[in-house]
TORKOL-4160 file (C-alpha; in steps of 0.2 Angstrom, whole numbers, padded with zeros to 4 digits, m for minus):
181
<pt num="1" X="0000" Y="0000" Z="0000"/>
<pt num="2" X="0006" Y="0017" Z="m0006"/>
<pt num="3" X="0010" Y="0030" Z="0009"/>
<pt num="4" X="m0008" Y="0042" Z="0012"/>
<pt num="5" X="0007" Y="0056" Z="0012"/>
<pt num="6" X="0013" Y="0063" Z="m0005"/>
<pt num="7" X="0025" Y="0078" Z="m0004"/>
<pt num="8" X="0029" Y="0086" Z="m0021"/>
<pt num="9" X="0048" Y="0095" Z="m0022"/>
<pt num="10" X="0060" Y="0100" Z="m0032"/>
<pt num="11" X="0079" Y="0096" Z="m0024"/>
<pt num="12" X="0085" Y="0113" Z="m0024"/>
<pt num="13" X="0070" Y="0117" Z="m0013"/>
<pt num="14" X="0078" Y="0118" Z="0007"/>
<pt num="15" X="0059" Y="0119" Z="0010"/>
<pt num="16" X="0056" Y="0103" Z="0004"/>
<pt num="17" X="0070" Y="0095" Z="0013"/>
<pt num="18" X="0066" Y="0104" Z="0030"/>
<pt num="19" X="0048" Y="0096" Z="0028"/>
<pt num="20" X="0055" Y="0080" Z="0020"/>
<pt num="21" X="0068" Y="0079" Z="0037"/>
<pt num="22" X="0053" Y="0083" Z="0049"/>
<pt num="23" X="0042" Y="0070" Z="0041"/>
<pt num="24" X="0057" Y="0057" Z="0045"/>
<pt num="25" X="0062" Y="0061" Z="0060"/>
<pt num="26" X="0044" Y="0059" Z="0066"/>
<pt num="27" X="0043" Y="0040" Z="0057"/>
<pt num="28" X="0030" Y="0047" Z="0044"/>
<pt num="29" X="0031" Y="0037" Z="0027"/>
<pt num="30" X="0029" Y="0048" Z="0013"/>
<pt num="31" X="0028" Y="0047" Z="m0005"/>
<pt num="32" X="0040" Y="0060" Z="m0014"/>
<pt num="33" X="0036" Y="0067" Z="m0032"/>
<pt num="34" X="0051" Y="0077" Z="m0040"/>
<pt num="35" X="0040" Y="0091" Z="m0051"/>
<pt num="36" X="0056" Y="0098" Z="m0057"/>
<pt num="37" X="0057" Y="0080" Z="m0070"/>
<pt num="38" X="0039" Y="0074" Z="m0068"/>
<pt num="39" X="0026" Y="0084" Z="m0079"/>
<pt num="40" X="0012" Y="0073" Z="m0073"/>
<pt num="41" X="0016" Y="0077" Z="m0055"/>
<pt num="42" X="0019" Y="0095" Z="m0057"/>
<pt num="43" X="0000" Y="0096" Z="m0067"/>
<pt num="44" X="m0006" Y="0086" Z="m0051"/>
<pt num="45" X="m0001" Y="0098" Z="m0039"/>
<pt num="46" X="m0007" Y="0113" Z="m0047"/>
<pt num="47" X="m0022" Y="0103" Z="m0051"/>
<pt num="48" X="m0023" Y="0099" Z="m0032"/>
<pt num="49" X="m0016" Y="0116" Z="m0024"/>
<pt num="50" X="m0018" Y="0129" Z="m0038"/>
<pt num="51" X="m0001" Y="0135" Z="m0036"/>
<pt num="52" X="0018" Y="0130" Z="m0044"/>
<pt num="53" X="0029" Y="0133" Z="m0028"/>
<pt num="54" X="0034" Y="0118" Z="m0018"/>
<pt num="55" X="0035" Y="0111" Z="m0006"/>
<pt num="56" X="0017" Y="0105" Z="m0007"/>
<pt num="57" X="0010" Y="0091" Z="0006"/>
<pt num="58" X="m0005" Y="0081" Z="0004"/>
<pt num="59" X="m0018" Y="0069" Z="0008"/>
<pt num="60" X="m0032" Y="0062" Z="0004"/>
<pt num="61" X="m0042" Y="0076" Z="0012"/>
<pt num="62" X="m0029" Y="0089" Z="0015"/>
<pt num="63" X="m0017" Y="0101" Z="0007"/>
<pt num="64" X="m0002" Y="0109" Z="0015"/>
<pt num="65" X="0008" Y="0124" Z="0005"/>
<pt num="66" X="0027" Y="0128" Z="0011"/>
<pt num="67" X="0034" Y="0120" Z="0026"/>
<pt num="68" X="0017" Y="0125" Z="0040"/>
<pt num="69" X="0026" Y="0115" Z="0055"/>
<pt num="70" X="0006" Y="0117" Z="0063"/>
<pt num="71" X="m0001" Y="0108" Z="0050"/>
<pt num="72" X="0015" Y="0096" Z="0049"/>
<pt num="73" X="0012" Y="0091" Z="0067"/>
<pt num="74" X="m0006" Y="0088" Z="0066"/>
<pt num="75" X="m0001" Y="0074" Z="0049"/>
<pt num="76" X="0013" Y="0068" Z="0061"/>
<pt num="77" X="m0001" Y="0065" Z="0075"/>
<pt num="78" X="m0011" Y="0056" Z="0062"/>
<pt num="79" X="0002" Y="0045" Z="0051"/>
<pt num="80" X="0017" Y="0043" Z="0062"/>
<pt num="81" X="0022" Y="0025" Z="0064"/>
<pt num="82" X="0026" Y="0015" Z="0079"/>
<pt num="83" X="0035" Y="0024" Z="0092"/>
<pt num="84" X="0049" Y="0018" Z="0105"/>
<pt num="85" X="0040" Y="0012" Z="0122"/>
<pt num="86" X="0041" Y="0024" Z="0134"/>
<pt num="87" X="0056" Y="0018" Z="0148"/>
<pt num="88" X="0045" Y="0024" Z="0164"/>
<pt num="89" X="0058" Y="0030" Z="0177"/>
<pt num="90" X="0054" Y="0042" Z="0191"/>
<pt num="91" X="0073" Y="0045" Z="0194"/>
<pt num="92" X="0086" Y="0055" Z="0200"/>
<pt num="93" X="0105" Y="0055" Z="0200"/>
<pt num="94" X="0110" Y="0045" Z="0214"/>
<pt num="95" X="0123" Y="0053" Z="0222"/>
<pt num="96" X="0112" Y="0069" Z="0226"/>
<pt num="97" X="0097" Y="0061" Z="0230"/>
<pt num="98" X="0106" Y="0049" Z="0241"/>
<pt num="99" X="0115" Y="0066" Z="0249"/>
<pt num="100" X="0097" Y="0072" Z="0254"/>
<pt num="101" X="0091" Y="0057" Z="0261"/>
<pt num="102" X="0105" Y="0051" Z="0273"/>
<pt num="103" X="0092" Y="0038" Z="0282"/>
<pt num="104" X="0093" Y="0028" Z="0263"/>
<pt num="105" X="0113" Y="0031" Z="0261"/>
<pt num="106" X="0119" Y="0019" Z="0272"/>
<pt num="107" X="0111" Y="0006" Z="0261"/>
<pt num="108" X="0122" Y="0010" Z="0250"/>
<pt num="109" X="0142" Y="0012" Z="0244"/>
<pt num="110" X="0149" Y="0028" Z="0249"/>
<pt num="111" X="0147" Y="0040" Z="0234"/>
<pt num="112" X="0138" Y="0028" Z="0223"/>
<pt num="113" X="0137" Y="0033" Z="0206"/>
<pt num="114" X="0123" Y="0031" Z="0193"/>
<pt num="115" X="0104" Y="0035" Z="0193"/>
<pt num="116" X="0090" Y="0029" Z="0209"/>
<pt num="117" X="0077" Y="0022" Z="0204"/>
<pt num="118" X="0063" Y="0030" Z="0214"/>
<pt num="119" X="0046" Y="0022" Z="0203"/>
<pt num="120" X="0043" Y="0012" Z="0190"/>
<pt num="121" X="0028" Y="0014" Z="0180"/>
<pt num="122" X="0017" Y="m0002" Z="0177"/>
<pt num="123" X="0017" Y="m0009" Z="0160"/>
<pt num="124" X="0032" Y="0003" Z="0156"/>
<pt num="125" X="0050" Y="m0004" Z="0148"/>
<pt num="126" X="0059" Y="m0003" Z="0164"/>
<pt num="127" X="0044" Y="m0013" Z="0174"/>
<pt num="128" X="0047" Y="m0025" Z="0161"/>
<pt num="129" X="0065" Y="m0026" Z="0165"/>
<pt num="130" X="0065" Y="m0029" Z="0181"/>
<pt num="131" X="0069" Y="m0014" Z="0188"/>
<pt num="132" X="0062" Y="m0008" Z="0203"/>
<pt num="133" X="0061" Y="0006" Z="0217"/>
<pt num="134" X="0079" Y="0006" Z="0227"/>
<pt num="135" X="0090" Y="0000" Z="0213"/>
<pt num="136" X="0104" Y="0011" Z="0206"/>
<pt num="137" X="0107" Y="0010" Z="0186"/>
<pt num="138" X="0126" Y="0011" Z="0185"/>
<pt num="139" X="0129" Y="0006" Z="0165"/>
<pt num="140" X="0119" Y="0006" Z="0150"/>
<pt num="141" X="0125" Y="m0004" Z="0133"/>
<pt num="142" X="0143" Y="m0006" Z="0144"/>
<pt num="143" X="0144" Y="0014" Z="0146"/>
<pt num="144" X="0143" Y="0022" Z="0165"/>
<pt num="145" X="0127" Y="0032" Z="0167"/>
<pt num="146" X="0134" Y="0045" Z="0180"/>
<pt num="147" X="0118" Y="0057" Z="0177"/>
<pt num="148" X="0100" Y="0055" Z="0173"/>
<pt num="149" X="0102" Y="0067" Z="0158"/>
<pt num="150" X="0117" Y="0054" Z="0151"/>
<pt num="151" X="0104" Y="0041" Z="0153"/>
<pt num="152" X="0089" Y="0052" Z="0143"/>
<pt num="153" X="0102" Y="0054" Z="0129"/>
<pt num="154" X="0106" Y="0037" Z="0130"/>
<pt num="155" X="0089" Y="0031" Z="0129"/>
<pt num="156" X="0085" Y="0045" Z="0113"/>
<pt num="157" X="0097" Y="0037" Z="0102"/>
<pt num="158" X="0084" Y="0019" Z="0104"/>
<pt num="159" X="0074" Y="0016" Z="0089"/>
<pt num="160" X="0056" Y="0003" Z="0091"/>
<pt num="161" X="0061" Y="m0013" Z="0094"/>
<pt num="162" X="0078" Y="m0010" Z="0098"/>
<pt num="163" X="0085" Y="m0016" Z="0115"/>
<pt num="164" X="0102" Y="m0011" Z="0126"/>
<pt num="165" X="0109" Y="m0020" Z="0140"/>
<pt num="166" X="0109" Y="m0014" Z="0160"/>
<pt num="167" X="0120" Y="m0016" Z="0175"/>
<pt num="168" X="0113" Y="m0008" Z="0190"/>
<pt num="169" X="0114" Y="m0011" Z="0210"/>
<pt num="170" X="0102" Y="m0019" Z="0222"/>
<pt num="171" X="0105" Y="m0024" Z="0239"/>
<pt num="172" X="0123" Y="m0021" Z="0238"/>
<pt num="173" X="0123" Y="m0034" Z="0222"/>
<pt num="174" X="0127" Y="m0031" Z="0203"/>
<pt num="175" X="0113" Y="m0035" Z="0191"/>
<pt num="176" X="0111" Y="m0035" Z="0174"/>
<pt num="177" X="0094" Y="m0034" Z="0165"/>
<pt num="178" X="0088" Y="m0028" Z="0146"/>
<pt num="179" X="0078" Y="m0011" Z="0143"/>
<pt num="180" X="0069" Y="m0018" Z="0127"/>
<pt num="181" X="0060" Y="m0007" Z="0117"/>
């Protein structure tokens, strides 16, 4: 089945591209129709817009002129594909939080590194895991998470369906589990 998307460009447009990279990045499948070397496409979407400039975006039921990042959005709402689960940590860096809350730091190494796991959320990637209230994520794919914004770009580079591997410390004992997404 064709994409519902058809975006009609010309590849000395950077208004084309900018709409081509955001329908991308957001997992949207679109079909691309050069009207710089397709007279049929050209006719079609001055048939379908009643203009010549590009980039021009459409649907069955709608048209978009020029990159309208609004409109953009609302298509991405409605066509983007599947998106990576979401990891469902309420955390914070271990080392500070640990600091503020000396009746839990005796539990723990002297300045422990890595990310406290303070909820998990049910059904999330990290329930899923394994992972549970207490535990200190200390490595993720064999890297040392020192921060929770580390792990957050860690996790951003993750694509659907994608997994990564995970050392972290519970009850004094090294673990290893998989974040699956």
């Amino acid at each position: 089945m064709a994409a519902p998307i058809t975006v009609y460009s010309t590849p000395t447009c950077p208004w084309c591209d900018r709409t081509k990279d955001y329908l991308r990045s957001n997992n949207v499948q679109y079909v691309e129709k050069d009207v710089s070397i397709d007279r049929a496409a050209a006719m079609e979407m001055v048939r379908r817009s009643g203009q010549q400039g590009v980039p021009v975006i459409t649907t069955d039921d709608e048209v978009i002129l020029g990159f309208d990042q609004a409109k953009l959005a609302r298509l991405v709402k409605r066509f983007s594909g599947p998106k990576r689960a979401a990891l469902g940590l309420r955390a914070a860096d271990a080392e500070q939080y640990l600091s503020k809350h000396p009746e839990l730091a005796s539990a723990y190494p002297a300045e422990i590194k890595g990310i406290f796991v303070g909820e998990v959320r049910p059904g999330s990637v990290a329930e899923r895991s394994g992972v549970r209230h207490g535990d200190v994520i200390q490595a993720v794919a064999g890297k040392r998470v020192r921060s929770l914004a580390a792990l957050d770009q860690m996790i951003e580079t993750l694509k659907v369906g994608e997994s990564v591997s995970v050392r972290y410390l519970r009850d004094g004992q090294d673990h290893t589990t998989e974040f699956a997404f």
